[in-house]
C-alpha positions in Angstrom: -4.8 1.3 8.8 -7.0 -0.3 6.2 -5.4 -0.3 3.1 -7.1 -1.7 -0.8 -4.8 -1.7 -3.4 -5.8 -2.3 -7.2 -3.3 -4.1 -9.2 -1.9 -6.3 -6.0 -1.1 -9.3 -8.2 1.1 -7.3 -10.4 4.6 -6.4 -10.0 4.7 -3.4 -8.4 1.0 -4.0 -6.3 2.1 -7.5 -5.3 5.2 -5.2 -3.2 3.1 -2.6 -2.4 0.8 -5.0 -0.7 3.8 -7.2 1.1 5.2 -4.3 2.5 1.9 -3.0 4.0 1.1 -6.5 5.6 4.4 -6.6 6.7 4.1 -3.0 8.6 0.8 -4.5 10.4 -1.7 -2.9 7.9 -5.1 -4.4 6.9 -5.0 -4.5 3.3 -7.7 -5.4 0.8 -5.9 -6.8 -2.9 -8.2 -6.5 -5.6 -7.6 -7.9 -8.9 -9.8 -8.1 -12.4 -8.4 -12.1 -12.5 -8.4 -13.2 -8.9 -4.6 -13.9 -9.0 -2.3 -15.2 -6.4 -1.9 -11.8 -3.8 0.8 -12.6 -0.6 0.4 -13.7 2.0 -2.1 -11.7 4.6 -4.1 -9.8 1.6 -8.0 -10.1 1.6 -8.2 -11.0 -2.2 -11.5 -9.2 -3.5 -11.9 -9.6 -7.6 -13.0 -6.5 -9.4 -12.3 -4.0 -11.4 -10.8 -0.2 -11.4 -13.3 0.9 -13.6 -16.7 -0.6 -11.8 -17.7 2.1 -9.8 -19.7 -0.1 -7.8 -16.4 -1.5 -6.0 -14.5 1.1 -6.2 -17.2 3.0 -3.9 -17.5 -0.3 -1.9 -13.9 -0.4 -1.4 -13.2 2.8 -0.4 -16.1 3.2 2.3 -14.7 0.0 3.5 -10.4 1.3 3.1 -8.4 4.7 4.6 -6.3 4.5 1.5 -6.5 3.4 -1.8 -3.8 2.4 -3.8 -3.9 2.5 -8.0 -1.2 0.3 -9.3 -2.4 -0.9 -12.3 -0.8 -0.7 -16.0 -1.6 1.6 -18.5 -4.7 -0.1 -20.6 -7.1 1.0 -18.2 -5.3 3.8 -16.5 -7.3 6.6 -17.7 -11.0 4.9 -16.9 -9.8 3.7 -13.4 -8.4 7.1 -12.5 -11.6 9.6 -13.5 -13.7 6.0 -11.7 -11.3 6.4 -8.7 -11.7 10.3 -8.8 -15.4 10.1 -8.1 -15.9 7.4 -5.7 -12.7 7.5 -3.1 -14.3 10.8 -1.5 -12.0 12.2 0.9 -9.7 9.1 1.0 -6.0 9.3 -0.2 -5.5 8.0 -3.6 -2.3 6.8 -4.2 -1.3 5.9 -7.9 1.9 4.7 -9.1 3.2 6.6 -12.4 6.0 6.4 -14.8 9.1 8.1 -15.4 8.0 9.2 -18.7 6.3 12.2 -16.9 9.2 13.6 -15.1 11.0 16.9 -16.3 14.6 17.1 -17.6 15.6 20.1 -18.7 11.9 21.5 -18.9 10.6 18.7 -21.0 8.9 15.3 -20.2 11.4 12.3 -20.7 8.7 11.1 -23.0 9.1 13.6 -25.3 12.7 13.0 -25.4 14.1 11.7 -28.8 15.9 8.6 -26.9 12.9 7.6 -25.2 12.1 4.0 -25.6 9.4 4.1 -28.6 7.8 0.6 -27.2 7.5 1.9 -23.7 5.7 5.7 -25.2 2.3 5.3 -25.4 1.9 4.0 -21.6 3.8 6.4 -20.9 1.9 9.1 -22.5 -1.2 7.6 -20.9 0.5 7.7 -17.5 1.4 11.8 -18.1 -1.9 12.1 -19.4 -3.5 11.1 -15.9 -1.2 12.9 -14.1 -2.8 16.3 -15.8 -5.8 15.2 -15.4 -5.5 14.8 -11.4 -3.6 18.0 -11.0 -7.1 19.4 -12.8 -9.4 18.1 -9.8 -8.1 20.7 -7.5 -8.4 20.5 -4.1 -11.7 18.0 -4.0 -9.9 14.9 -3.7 -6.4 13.9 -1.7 -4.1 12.1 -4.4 -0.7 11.5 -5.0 1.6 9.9 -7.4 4.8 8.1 -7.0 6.9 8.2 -10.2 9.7 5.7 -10.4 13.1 6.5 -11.9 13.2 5.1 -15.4 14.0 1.4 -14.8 11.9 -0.3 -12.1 12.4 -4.3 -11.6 12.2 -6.8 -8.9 15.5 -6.6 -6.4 16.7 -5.6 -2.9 14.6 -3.9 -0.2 17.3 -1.5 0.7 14.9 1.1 2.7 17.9 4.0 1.2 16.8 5.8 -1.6 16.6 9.5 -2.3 12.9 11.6 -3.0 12.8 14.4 -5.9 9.1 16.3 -7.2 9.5 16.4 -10.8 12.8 15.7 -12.2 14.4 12.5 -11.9 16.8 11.9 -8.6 18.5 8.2 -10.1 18.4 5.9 -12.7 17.1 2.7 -11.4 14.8 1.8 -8.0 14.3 -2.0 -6.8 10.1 -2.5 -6.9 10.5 -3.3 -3.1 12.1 0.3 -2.5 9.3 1.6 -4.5 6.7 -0.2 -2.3 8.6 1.6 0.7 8.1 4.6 -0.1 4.6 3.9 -1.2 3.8 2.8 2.4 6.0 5.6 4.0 3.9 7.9 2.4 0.5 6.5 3.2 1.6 6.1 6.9 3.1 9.8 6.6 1.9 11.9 4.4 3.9 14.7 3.0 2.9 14.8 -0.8 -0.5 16.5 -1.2 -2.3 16.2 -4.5 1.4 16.4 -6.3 3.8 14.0 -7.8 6.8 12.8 -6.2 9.4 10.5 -7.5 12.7 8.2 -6.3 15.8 6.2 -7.1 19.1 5.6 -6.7 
């Protein structure tokens, strides 16, 4: 499978992408700065936003992976909308838009005030591709709240909208990225993980 993945030099993409390679997938990393991908990525530069790529990378991919931060979230997801046709989009979210207790954790009072307006950005896409209907064939993963570099464990549990742990390793994220791209279960919904 032919898989392009925007934000593959970042933190999450850069796992995302090792993981793929490392299941035998063809993937396509495409960065705005031409950074440093792993090993057996096609580095393309470009941007989220440009439809002219994005439509040149998805007649080219069978999935297409969004795993860029927040700043140009918005723009790259309405860009991604229009051009990715019947392709899967994938996106990576935040845990700012899961429900506790019928309310987003970003609304929360204890929610980190430093990590709130990405997050509200992040919710804010979500809405917008549950809007789209059944035209295009997304889905977002939503980590549990604290995301950093650590163990590839392949053992983590799934929820839909409410938080199922605490914490998640980026490489577990990345394998339930890929699980879901190989096997697709979560139709134009959100899905989350963790520990």
């Amino acid at each position: 499978m032919k898989i392009a993945i925007y934000g593959a030099g970042g933190m999450v993409g850069s796992r995302i992408a090792a993981e793929a390679v490392d299941r035998g997938h063809d993937v396509i990393g495409v960065t705005r700065s031409g950074g440093v991908l792993p090993g057996g990525v096609r580095a393309l530069r470009g941007s989220a936003t440009d439809p002219s790529i994005t439509k040149a990378v998805a007649d080219e991919a069978d999935a297409v992976v969004c795993a860029i931060g927040p700043d140009d979230y918005l723009d790259a997801i309405a860009t991604l909308a229009t051009t990715v046709g019947r392709k899967r989009l994938l996106l990576v979210g935040g845990a700012g838009s899961l429900i506790v207790d019928g309310q987003r954790v970003v609304d929360s009072p204890d929610f980190p005030p430093q990590y709130q307006a990405g997050a509200l950005i992040i919710a804010q896409g979500l809405d917008y591709l549950r809007e789209l209907g059944d035209g295009i064939e997304w889905t977002m993963l939503s980590p549990a709240k604290e995301m950093a570099p650590g163990e590839r464990t392949g053992t983590f549990r799934l929820g839909l909208d409410a938080p199922v742990g605490d914490r998640i390793s980026a490489e577990d994220y990345a394998v339930a990225l890929v699980d879901e791209i190989e096997h697709p279960v979560h139709y134009r919904r959100r899905f989350t993980l963790g520990y």
